[in-house]
C-alpha positions as CSV (number, residue, x, y, z in Angstrom):
1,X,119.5,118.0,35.9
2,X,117.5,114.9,35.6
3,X,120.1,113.5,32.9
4,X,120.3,109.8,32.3
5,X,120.5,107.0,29.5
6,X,117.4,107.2,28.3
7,X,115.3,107.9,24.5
8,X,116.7,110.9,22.8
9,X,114.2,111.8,20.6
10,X,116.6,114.0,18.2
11,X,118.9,111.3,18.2
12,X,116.8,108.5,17.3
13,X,117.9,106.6,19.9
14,X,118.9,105.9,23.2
15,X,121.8,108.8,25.1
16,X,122.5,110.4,28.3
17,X,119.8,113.4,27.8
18,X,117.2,115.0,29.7
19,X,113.5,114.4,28.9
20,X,110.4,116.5,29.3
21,X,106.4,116.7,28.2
22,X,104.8,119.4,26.7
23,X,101.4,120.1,25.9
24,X,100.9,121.9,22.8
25,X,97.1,124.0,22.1
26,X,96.0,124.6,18.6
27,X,93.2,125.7,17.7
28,X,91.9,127.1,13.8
29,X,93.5,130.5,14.5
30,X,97.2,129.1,15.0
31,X,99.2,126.7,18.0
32,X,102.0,127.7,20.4
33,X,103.4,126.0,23.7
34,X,101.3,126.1,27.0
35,X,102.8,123.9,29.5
36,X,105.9,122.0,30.5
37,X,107.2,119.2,32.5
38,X,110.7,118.0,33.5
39,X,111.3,114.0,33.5
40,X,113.5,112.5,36.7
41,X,114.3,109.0,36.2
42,X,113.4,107.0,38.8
43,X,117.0,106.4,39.6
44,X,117.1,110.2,40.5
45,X,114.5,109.5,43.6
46,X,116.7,106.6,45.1
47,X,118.0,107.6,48.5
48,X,121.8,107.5,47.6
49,X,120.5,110.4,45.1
50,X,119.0,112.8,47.6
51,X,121.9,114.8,47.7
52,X,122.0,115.4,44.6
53,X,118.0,116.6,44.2
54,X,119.1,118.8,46.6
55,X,122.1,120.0,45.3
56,X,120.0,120.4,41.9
57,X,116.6,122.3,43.9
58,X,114.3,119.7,43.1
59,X,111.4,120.6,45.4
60,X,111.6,118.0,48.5
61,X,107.7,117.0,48.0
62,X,108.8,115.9,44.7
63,X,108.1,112.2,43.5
64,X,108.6,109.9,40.6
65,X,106.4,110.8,38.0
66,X,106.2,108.9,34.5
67,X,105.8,110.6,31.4
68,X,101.9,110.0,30.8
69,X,101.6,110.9,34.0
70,X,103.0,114.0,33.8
71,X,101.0,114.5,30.9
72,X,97.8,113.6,32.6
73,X,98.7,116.4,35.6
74,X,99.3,119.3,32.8
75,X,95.9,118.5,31.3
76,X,94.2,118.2,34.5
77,X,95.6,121.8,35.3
78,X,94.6,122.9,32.2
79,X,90.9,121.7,32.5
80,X,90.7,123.0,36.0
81,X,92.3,126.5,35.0
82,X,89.4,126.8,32.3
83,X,91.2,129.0,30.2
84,X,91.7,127.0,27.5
85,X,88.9,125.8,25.7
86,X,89.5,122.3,24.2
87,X,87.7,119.2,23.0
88,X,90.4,116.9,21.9
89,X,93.7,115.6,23.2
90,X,96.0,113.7,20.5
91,X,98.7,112.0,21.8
92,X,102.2,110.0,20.1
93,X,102.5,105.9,20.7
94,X,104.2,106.4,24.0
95,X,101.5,107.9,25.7
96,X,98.3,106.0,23.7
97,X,99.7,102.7,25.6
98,X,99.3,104.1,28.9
99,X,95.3,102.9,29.6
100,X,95.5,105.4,32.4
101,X,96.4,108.2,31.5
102,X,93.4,107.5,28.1
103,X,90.7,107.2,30.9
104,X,91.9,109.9,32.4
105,X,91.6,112.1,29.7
106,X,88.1,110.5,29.3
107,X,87.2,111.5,32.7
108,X,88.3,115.3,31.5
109,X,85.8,115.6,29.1
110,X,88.1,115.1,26.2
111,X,87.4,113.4,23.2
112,X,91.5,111.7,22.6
113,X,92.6,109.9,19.5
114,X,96.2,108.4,20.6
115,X,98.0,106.4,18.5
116,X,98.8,102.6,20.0
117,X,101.2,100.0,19.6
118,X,100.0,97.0,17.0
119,X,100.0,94.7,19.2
120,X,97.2,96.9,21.8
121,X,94.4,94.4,22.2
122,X,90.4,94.7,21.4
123,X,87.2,92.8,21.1
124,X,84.6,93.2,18.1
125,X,82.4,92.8,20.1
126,X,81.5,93.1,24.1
127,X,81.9,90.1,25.7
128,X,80.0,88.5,28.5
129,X,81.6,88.8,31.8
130,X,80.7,87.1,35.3
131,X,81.8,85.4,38.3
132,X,82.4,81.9,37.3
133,X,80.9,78.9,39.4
134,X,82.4,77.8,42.3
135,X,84.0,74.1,42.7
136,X,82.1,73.7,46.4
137,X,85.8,73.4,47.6
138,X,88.0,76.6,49.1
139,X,87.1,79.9,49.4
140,X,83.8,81.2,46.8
141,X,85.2,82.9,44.0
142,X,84.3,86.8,43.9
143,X,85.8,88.2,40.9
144,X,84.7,88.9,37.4
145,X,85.9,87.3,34.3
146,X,85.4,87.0,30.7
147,X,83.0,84.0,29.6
148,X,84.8,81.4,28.6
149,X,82.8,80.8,25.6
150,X,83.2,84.3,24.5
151,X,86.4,85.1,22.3
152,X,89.6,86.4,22.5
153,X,90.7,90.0,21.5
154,X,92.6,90.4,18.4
155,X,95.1,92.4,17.9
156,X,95.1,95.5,15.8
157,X,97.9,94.2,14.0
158,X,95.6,90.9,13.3
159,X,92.6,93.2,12.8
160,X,93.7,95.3,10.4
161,X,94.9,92.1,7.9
162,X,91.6,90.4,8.4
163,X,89.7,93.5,7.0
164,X,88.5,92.9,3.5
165,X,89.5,95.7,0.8
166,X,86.0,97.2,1.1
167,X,86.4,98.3,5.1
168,X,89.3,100.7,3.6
169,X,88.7,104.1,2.3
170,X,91.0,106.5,0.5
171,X,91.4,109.7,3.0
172,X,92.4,113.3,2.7
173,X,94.3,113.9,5.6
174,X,95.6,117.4,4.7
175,X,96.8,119.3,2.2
176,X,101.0,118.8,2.6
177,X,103.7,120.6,0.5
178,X,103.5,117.9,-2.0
179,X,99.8,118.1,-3.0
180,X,97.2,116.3,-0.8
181,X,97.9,114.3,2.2
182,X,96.1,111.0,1.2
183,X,95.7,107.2,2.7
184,X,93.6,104.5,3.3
185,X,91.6,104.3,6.4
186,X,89.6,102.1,8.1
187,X,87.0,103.1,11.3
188,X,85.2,100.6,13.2
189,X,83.9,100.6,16.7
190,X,85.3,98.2,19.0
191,X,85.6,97.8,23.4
192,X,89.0,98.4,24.7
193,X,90.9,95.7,27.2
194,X,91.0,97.2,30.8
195,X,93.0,94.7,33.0
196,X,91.5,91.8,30.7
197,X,88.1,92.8,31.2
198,X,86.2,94.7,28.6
199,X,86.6,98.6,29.3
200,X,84.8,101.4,27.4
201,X,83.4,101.4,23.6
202,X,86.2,102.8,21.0
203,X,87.0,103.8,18.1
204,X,89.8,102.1,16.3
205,X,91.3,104.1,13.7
206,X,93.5,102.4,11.2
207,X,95.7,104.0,8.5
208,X,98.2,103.1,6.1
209,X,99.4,104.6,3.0
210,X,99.0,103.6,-0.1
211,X,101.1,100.7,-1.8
212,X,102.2,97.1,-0.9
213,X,105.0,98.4,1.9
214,X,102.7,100.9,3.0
215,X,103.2,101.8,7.1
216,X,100.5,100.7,9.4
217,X,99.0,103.6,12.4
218,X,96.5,101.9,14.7
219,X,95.2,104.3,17.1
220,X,92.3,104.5,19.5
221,X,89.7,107.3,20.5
222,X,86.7,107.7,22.8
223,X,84.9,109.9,20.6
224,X,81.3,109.6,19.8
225,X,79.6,106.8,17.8
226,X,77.9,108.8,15.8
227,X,81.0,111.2,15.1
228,X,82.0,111.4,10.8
229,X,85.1,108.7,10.0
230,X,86.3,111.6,8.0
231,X,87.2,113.9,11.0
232,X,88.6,111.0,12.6
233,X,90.8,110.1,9.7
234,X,92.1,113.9,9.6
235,X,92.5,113.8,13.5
236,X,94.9,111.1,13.1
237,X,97.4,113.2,11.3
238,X,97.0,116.6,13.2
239,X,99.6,116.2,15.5
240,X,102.0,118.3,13.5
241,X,101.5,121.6,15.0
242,X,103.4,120.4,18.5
243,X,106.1,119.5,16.2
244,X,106.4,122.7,14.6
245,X,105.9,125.0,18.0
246,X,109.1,122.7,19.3
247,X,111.1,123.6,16.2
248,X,109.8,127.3,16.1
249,X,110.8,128.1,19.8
250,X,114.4,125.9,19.4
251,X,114.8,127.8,16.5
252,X,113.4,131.5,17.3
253,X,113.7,132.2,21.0
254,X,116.2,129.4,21.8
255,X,114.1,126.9,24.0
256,X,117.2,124.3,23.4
257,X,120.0,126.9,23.9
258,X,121.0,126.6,27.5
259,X,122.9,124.8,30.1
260,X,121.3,125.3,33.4
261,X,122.1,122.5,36.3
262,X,119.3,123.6,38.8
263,X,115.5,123.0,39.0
264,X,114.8,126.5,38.8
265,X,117.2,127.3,36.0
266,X,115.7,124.8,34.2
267,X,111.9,125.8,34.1
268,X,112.8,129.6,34.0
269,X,114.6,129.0,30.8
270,X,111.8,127.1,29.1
271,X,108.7,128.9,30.6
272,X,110.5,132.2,29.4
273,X,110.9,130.2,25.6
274,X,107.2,129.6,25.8
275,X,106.4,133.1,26.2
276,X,108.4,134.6,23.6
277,X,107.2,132.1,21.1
278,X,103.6,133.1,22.5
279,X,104.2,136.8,22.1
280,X,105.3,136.4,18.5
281,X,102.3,134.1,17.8
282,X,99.9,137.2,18.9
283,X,102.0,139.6,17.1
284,X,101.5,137.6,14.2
285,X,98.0,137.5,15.1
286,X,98.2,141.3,15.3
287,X,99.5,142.0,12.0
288,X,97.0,139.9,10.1
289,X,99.3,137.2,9.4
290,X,97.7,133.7,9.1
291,X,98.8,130.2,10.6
292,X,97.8,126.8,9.1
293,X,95.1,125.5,10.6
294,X,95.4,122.1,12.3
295,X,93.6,120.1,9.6
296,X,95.8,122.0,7.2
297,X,99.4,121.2,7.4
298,X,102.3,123.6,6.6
299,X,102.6,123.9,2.6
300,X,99.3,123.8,1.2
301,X,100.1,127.0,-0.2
302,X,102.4,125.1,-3.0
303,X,99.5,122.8,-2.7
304,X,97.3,125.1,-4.2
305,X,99.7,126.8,-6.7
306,X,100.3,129.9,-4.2
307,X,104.0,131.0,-3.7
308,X,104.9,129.0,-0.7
309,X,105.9,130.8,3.0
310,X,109.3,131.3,3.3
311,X,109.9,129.1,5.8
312,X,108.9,126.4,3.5
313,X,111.9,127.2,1.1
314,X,114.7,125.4,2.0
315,X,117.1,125.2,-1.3
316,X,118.5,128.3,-0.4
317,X,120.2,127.2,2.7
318,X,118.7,130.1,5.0
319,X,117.9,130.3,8.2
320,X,113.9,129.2,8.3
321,X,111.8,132.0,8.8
322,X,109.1,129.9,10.4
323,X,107.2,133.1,12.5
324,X,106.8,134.6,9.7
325,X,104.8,133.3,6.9
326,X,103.7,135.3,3.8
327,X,100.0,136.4,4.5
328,X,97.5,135.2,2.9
329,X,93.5,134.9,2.8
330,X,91.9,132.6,5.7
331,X,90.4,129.4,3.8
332,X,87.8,127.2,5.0
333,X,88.2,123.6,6.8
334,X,88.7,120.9,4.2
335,X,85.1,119.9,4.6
336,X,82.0,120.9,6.6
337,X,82.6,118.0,9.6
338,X,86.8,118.9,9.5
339,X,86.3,120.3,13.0
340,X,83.3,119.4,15.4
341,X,80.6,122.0,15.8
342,X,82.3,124.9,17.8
343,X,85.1,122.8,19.3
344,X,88.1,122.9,16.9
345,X,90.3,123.3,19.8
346,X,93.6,120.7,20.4
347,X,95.7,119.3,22.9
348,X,98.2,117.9,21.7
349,X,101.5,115.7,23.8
350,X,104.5,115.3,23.3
């Protein structure tokens, strides 16, 4: 059911697989799974393959839909549902590239910080746009352009080298197993490209980690002007919790462990999966049991000189107990502007 050659991302690489989205909420009080969407290739709407939709009970209104755009129509469900309280939407390279679907979580009220590829384009500043002058000859010319005296984005790649050590700051991101989570970052405001005209005022958000080979993240975000670079830089590395709810429902209630060939089969399974993770996450709630925070990521504990959660310890070769963390005392955001005022809440993509 909607196999093909396409990225595997367990594998590393590309494999005949299936591929879906999933939206993840987090919030200060814990995360778990919300929402799900199966992937068909566009190979799987050709017309030799409608036997085999049907075969498989893909609904006959279905069409092709890519993965940001699948995205896009679970967060716009979400929004319209109103059960879920959110302000930001963090999303991996392969769905920050997709202008669309950014505007579209613009238009949803949501403040998103994707990450981008380097090579995702910008201007310092906004340039002057305008219908240039006609030659007298053929038809008059009606659509905008970019001046021609004004200059040419850069690319983050190029931005980020032409920063002087000052525009860098040293970052805590989180606290991680290992002690702090810390890199350089720089913030500056810049306008995005939108089909080579300027498009709405950004954020870009660079980060690298510290020493000569250090990995570059570009990524972009609609969020305020006025909003602290310090939230922004701890934004950019809270998209863990998605990661863990994947590997706590594989692991736990056996999202992964199935081999259903029908539409239906297929979401049953998972939605069930998302469920039972859900229930344990409120029975965890329940019992006074306390997950990390998004700003804080797993194994601050050891951070901090606490005895770290069992699912933490892995020299012993068990089976991860990641539901069930040792309890411990609720502790504050790592600073006052951590979260924005009464809007912690997440969405993350995956």
């Amino acid at each position: 059911m909607g196999v093909a050659r396409q990225w595997c991302g367990p594998l590393g690489k590309r494999a005949n697989c299936q591929s879906s989205v999933v939206i993840c909420y987090a919030s200060p009080r814990g995360y778990t799974l919300v929402d799900r969407r199966l992937y068909l290739p566009e190979g799987w709407f050709a017309p030799a393959s409608a036997g085999r939709r049907a075969r498989c009970g893909v609904p006959a209104d279905a069409t092709f839909r890519t993965h940001p755009e699948l995205a896009g129509d679970m967060v716009a469900g979400l929004r319209a549902r109103g059960a879920l309280p959110a302000r930001w939407a963090l999303g991996d390279e392969g769905f920050g590239r997709d202008t669309a679907l950014l505007d579209r979580l613009a238009g949803e009220g949501l403040w998103y910080l994707a990450e981008v590829p380097h090579t995702t384009r910008v201007w310092r500043e906004r340039p002057e746009t305008g219908v240039p002058a006609g030659t007298g000859q053929g038809r008059p010319r009606t659509r905008v352009r970019v001046d021609a005296a004004a200059p040419a984005p850069v690319e983050l790649s190029a931005l980020a080298a032409s920063l002087p050590p000052t525009a860098w700051r040293r970052r805590l991101l989180s606290e991680g197993a290992k002690g702090p989570l810390v890199a350089e970052v720089a913030c500056l405001r810049a306008v995005a490209v939108r089909d080579r005209l300027p498009g709405p005022d950004v954020w870009v958000v660079l980060r690298r980690g510290r020493g000569p080979a250090a990995e570059l993240k570009a990524f972009l975000s609609n969020a305020p002007a006025d909003l602290a670079e310090e939230t922004l830089a701890q934004r950019s590395a809270a998209r863990w919790p998605v990661e863990r709810g994947i590997e706590e429902a594989k692991g736990e209630v056996g999202l992964d462990h199935y081999e259903v060939r029908g539409w239906i089969g297929w979401h049953h399974h998972v939605t069930l999966s998302f469920l039972a993770h859900h229930f344990l996450v409120q029975a965890r709630l329940r019992l006074g049991e306390k997950k990390p925070s998004p700003d804080r990521a797993p194994g601050a504990d050891a951070a901090a000189g606490r005895a770290a959660p069992a699912h933490l310890d892995r020299a012993a070769g068990a089976r991860p107990a990641a539901l069930h963390p040792v309890p411990e005392p609720q502790r504050a955001p790592l600073s006052s502007q951590a979260y924005p005022p009464a809007s912690p809440q997440l969405v993350l993509i995956t």
